[in-house]
C-alpha positions as CSV (number, residue, x, y, z in Angstrom):
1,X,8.8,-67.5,-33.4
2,X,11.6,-65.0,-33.6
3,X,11.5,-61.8,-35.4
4,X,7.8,-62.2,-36.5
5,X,5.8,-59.3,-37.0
6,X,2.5,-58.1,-35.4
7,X,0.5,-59.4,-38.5
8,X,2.0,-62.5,-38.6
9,X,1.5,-63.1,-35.2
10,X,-2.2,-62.0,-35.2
11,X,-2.7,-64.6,-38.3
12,X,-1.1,-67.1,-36.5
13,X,-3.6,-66.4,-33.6
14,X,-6.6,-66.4,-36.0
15,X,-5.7,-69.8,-37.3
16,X,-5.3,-70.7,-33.6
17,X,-8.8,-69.8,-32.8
18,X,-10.4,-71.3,-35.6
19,X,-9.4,-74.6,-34.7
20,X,-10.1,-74.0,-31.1
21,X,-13.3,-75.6,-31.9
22,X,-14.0,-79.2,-31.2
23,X,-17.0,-79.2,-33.9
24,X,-14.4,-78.2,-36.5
25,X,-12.0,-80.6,-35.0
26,X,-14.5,-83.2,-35.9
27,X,-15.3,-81.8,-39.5
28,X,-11.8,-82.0,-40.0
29,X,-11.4,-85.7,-39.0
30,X,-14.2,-86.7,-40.8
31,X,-12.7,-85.2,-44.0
32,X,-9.0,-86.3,-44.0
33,X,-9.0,-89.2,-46.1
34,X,-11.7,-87.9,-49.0
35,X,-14.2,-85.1,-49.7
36,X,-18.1,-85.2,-48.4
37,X,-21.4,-83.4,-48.7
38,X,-22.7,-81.2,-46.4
39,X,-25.0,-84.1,-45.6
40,X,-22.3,-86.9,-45.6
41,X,-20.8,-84.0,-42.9
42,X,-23.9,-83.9,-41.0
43,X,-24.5,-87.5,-40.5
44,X,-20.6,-88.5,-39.3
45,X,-19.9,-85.2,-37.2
46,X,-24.5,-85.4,-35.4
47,X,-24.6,-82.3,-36.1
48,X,-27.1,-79.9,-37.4
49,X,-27.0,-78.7,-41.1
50,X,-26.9,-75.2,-39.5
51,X,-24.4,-75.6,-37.4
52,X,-22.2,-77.6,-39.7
53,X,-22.5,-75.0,-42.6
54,X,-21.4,-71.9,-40.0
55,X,-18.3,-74.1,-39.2
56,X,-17.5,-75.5,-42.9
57,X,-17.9,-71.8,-44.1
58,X,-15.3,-70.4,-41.3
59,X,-12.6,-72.9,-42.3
60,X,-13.7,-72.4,-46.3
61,X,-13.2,-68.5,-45.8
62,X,-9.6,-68.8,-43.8
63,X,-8.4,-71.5,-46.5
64,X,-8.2,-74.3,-44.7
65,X,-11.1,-76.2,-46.7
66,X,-11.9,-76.1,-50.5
67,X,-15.2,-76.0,-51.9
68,X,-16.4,-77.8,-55.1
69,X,-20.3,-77.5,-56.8
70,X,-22.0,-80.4,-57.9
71,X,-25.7,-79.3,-59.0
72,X,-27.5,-78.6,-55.5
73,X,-24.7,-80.2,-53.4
74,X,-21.4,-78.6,-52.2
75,X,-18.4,-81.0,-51.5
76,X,-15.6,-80.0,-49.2
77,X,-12.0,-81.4,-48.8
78,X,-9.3,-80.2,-47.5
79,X,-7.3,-77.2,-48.8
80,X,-4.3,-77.1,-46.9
81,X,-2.9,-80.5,-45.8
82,X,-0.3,-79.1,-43.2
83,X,-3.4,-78.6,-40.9
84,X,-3.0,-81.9,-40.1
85,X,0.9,-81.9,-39.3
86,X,-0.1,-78.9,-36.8
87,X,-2.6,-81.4,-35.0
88,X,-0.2,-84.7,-34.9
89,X,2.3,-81.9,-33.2
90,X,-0.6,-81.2,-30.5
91,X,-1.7,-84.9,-29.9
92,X,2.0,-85.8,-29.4
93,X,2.3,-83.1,-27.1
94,X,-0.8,-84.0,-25.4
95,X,0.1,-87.5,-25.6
96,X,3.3,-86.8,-23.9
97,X,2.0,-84.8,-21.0
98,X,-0.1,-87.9,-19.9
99,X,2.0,-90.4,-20.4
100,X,4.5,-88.3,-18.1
101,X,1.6,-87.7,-15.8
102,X,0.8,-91.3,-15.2
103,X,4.2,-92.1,-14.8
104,X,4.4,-90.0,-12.1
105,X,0.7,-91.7,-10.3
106,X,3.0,-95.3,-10.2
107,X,3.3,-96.3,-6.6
């Protein structure tokens, strides 16, 4: 994170805070292998349709997701894959910090 500038640093913070949301979290997940309806969406994540559009249209809007029309029904996949490196980095992390935690609870 050397030398980056103030913009750079406030996007970086933006695409922070969009994923600071478990419900997108979820939407994610559920679309990492293929593309689904709103309603293919709704029925994996238990969601609402209401709340499940506000959180599709936030990640459509910052890039992460595409969108593609189909008559009535919009499909969503994902946009930009490396969304999903930045996630395996935090699980590891996460994964790490436990592992060292229970270590540490060994008697």
């Amino acid at each position: 994170m050397k030398n980056m500038t103030e913009e750079t640093l406030d996007l970086m913070a933006g695409r922070f805070k969009i994923l600071s949301e478990p419900m997108r979290l979820k939407i994610l997940h559920s679309l990492h292998d293929h593309e689904m309806n709103v309603q293919q969406i709704v029925e994996v994540t238990g969601a609402n349709q209401a709340n499940v559009s506000k959180h599709l249209g936030i990640m459509f809007d910052a890039g992460i997701l595409k969108r593609r029309k189909e008559g009535l029904n919009s499909f969503y996949s994902i946009a930009d894959e490396s969304i999903f490196k930045l996630c395996d980095l935090v699980c590891g992390g996460i994964e790490k910090n436990l592992r060292k935690s229970l270590s540490s609870l060994k008697y």
